[in-house]
Structure formats: C-alpha cells, structure tokens
VOGU-3710 file (C-alpha; in Angstrom, 3 decimals, decimal comma):
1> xxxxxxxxxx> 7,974/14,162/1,569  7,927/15,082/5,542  10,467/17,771/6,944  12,625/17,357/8,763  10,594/19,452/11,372  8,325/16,771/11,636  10,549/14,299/13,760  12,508/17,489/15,367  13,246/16,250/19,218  11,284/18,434/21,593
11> xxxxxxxxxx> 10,920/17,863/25,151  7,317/19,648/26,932  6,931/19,008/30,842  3,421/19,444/31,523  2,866/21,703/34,711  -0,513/22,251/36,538  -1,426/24,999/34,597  1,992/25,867/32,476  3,619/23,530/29,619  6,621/24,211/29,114
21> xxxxxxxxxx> 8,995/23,615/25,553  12,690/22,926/25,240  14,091/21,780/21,605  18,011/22,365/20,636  19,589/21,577/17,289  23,013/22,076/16,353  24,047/25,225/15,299  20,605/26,757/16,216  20,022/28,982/19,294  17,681/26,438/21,724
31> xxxxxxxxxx> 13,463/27,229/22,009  12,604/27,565/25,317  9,066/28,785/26,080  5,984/28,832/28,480  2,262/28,242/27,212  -0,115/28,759/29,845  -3,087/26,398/29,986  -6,411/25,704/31,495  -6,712/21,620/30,460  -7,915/22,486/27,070
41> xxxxxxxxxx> -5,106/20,265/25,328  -6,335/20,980/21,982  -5,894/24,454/22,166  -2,288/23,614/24,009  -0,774/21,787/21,503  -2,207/23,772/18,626  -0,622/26,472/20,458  2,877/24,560/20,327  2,507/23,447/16,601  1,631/26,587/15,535
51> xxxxxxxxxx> 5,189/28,044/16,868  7,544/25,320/16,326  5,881/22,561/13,720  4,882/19,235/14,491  7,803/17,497/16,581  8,609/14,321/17,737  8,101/14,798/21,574  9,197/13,607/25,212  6,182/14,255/27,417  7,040/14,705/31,530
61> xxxxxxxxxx> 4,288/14,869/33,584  3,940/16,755/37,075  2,254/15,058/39,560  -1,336/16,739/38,933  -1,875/13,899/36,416  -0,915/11,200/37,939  -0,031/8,915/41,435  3,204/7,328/42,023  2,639/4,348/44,554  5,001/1,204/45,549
71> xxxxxxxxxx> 4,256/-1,984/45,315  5,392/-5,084/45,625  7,049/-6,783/42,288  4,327/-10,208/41,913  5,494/-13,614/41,450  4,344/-13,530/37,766  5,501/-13,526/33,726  7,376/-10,390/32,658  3,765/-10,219/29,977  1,379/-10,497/33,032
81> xxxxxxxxxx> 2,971/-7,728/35,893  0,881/-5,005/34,369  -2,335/-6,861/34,983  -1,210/-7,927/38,328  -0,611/-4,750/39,219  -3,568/-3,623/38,656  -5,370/-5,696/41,571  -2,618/-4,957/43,615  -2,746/-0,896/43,076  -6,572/-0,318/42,853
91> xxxxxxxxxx> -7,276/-0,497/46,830  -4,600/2,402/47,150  -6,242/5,621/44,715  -9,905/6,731/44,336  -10,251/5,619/41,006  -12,207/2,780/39,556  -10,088/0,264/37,976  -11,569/0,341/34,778  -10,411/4,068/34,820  -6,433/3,023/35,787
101> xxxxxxxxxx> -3,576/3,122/32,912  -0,204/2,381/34,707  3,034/1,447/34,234  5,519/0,865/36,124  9,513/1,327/36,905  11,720/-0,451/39,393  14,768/0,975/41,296  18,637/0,282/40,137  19,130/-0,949/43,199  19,517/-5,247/43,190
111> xxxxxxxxxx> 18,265/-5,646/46,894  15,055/-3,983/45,801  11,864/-5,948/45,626  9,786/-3,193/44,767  7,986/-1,570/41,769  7,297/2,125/41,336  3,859/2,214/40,221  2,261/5,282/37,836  -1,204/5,679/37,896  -2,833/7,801/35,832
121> xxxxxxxxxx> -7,057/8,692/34,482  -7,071/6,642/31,403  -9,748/9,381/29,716  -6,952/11,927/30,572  -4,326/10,562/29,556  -6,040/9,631/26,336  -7,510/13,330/25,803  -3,929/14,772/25,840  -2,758/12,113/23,488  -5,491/12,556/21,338
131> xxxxxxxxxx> -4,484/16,214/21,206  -1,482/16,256/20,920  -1,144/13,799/17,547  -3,993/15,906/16,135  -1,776/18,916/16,251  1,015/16,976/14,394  2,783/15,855/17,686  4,603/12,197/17,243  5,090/10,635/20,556  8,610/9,600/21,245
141> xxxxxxxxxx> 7,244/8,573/25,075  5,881/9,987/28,010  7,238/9,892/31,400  7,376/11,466/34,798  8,648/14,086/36,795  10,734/11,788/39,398  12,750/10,534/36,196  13,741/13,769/35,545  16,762/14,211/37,308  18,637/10,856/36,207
151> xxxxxxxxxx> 19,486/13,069/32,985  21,928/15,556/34,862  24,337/13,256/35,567  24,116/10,629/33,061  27,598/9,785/33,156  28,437/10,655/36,860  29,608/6,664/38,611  28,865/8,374/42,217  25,542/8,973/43,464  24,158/12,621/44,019
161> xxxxxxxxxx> 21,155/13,915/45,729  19,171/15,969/43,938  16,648/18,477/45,555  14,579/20,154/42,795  11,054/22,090/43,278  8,826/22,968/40,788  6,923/26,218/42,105  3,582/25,189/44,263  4,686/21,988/44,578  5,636/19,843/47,021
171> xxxxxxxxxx> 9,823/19,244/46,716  11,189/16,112/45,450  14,550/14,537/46,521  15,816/12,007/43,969  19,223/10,074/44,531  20,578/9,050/41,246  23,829/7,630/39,848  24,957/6,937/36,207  21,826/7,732/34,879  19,503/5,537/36,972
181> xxxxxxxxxx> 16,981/6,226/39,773  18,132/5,136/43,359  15,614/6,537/45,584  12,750/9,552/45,423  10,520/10,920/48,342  8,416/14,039/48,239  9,154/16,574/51,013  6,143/18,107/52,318  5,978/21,585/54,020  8,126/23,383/51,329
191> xxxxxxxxxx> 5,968/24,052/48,550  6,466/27,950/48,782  10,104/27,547/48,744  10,632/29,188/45,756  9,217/32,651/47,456  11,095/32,300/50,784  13,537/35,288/51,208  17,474/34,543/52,324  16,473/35,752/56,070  13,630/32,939/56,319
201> xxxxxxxxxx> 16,042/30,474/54,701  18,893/31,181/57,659  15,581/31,208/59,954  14,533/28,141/60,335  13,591/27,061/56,386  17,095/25,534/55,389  17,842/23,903/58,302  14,156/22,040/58,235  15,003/21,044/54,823  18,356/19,820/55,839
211> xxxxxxxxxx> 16,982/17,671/58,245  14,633/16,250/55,728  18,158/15,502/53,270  19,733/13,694/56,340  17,391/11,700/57,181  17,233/10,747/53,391  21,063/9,858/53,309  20,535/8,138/56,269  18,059/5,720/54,504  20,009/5,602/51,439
221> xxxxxxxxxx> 23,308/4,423/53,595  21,443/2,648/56,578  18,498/0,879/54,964  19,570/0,818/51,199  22,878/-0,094/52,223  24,334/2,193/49,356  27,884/4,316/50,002  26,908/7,949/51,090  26,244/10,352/48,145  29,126/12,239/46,785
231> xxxxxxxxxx> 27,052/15,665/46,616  23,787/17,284/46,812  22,818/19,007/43,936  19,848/22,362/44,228  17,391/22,485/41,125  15,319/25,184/42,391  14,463/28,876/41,943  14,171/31,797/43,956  17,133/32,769/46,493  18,736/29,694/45,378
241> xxxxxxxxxx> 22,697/31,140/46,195  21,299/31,732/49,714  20,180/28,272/49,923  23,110/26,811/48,836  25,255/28,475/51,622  22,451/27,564/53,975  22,148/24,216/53,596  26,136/23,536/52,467  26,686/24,414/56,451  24,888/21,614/57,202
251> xxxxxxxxxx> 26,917/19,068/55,492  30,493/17,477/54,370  29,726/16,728/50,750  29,508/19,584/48,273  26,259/21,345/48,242  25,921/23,036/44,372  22,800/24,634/42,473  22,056/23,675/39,098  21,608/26,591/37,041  17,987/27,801/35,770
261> xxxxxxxxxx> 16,054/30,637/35,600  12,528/28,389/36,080  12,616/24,654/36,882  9,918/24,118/34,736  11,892/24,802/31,746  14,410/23,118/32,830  12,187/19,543/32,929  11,232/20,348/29,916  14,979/20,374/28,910  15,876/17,050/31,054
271> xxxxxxxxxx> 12,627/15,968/28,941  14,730/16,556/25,740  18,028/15,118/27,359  16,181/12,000/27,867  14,713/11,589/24,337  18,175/12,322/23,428  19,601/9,899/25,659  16,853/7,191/24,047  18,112/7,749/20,472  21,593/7,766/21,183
//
C-alpha cells in the first residue's frame, strides 16, 4: 500500500542555481526550503526526497530553461498546432528543431490572435524528468514562471499588475484577472533590484521602473483595449516598503507589496497554489 506521502502536493520552482520547496497540509506547519544546485538533477531531487518523501509535484521553471516567444495561432486542427508551431518557432531560437519540446498558452483576452510559445532543450527537459521520477517524484505538471502570478488573485474580477523579480533576473510584469494571464513583458535594466538601497530607489530607480509600468497600462488600455488595472501589486525583495512608497507616488491606483521573505519561495508556493487550484 502507498502513503499517503507519496501523492502529498508539493510545489518546487526551479531557479538558476536554487530549487526551491513549498508543501502545506492542514493542520501541519508549511515546508519551505532552499536546495542549492549545480544542474546535477539527480542529486537535486534525491536531495528533496530524502527530506520530504516522494510527492506529487508542480514544477515552475525560471527562464534559464526555457524561451517564451509569440506567435501567431495557425489556421490548423486543435491535434496539429503543436506541429505547426514548430516550423513557425524554429527560425526564432538557436536550437535545432529536432532538439525543441514546446507547448504553448494563449492570452484570456478574445481579441487576441496570438499564442505564447515555450521552448525548451528536449534532452533537458527530459534529464530533469528522468530525475526527478527516479527519486519518487510524480509529476502533477510543469509550468512556467510568467504563470505564476495568476494564483494570487484567483478570485479577484478586476485586473492587477503584478511586478515580481526573482533575484538576478530580469523583472517580469504580468497583468492578470480572475485567475487568467492578460499580458507579461520582461523589464530589462532591473535585474539588481533586489540590492538597490531606498536612496537609489528615490534616485532615479523607481521612477525608471514606473515609467516602464505606464507604458505597460498604457498598452493594456490603449492597444488591448482592456479597462485600466485596479492596482499594482510588488512581489519582490529587498527595500520593498521603500519601493512601494516610491513608486505609489507615481500613480492613482493602489500600489501594495505582497509579502515574502524570498520570491523564490514564494513561486514555489504559487507552484503549490496552482496544483491546488488544478485539483480543486
């Protein structure tokens, strides 16, 4: 007979060179932990199993494992848009096609003719895979950082903005609304944010990164055609309260941080929100 342990819900987002683990039952204090790796994914998830059991996992990738590209949606069967895909993607990454697993996700949005395309190295995707069912881990999916934030506000009718950075990367603005992704776009230029003191933020810093979240409203309302967000939500570390005031001068709708002590751990808890969501 299996324990119950062995289809536990357990969400891991898979940093550059961190995983990170988030599980929560009822009545049980959540797991929340950091395992340091080099790419050796057997060691990594034998690392995992050995503290918390095999588990039945939501894998999040960052974007050092894969490309996020748009496309447009072809004129084909529902059975034959992976394959088409596929010839319309391969011009667009230095990979060999034979080399390409994707899949893909479209916008919420009706007036949207376009696919969100995830590339990833087939061999890599397959080593971690590999690894991770050796070491007891049953798959519930795997998915990608972007789709992250749709799980804090699952339930919320308006759309928010959502500015989250995972340290030494570049910062991602998502807008979502009742648990769907409107629009993403990564910010370049702010990939140290997380070490910038409160006098570099009221310097210069916030205000460059307000400019960027105007000009992404401005899409949403202008080009999208979409009503204005109703707030603008901060998933980020570092001098985060200082943000927030920063950046909250810059704008009408409410300007909030969501609370975390390392955005890493908390994908790997919108990892676990999402399985959760998936089983509900």
């Amino acid at each position: 007979m299996k324990s119950r342990l062995a289809v536990t819900p357990t969400g891991i987002f898979l940093g550059d060179d961190t995983a990170w683990v988030y599980r929560s039952a009822a009545g049980q204090t959540p797991y929340s932990a950091s395992y340091p790796h080099s790419q050796n994914w057997s060691a990594l998830f034998n690392r995992i199993a050995a503290d918390i059991g095999p588990s039945l996992i939501q894998l999040v990738l960052c974007p050092t494992f894969y490309q996020l590209v748009t496309a447009d949606k072809p004129a084909v069967a529902a059975e034959e848009v992976a394959q088409a895909l596929l010839w319309s993607v391969k011009d667009m990454v230095a990979m060999p096609p034979q080399n390409i697993h994707l899949d893909y996700f479209e916008s919420s949005l009706t007036n949207s003719n376009k696919l969100q395309v995830v590339i990833t190295d087939k061999a890599v995707l397959s080593a971690i895979a590999q690894s991770a069912d050796a070491a007891g881990m049953r798959f519930a999916g795997i998915s990608v950082e972007e789709l992250m934030p749709t799980n804090l506000f699952a339930d919320e009718s308006h759309a928010r903005l959502v500015i989250s950075h995972v340290p030494a990367e570049d910062v991602l603005l998502t807008v979502v609304r009742a648990g769907e992704l409107c629009m993403h776009r990564r910010i370049r230029g702010f990939r140290e944010l997380d070490n910038v003191d409160a006098d570099a933020l009221h310097l210069g810093v916030a205000d460059n990164l307000s400019l960027e979240i105007q000009r992404s409203m401005d899409f949403f309302e202008s080009q999208l055609r979409q009503p204005p967000v109703a707030a603008i939500d901060l998933l980020v570390q570092g001098a985060t309260d200082a943000l927030v005031k920063a950046v909250s001068a810059n704008f009408n709708q409410p300007v909030q941080a969501t609370a975390c002590e390392q955005v890493g751990a908390k994908m790997a808890a919108l990892a676990f929100a999402e399985l959760q969501r998936e089983r509900a």
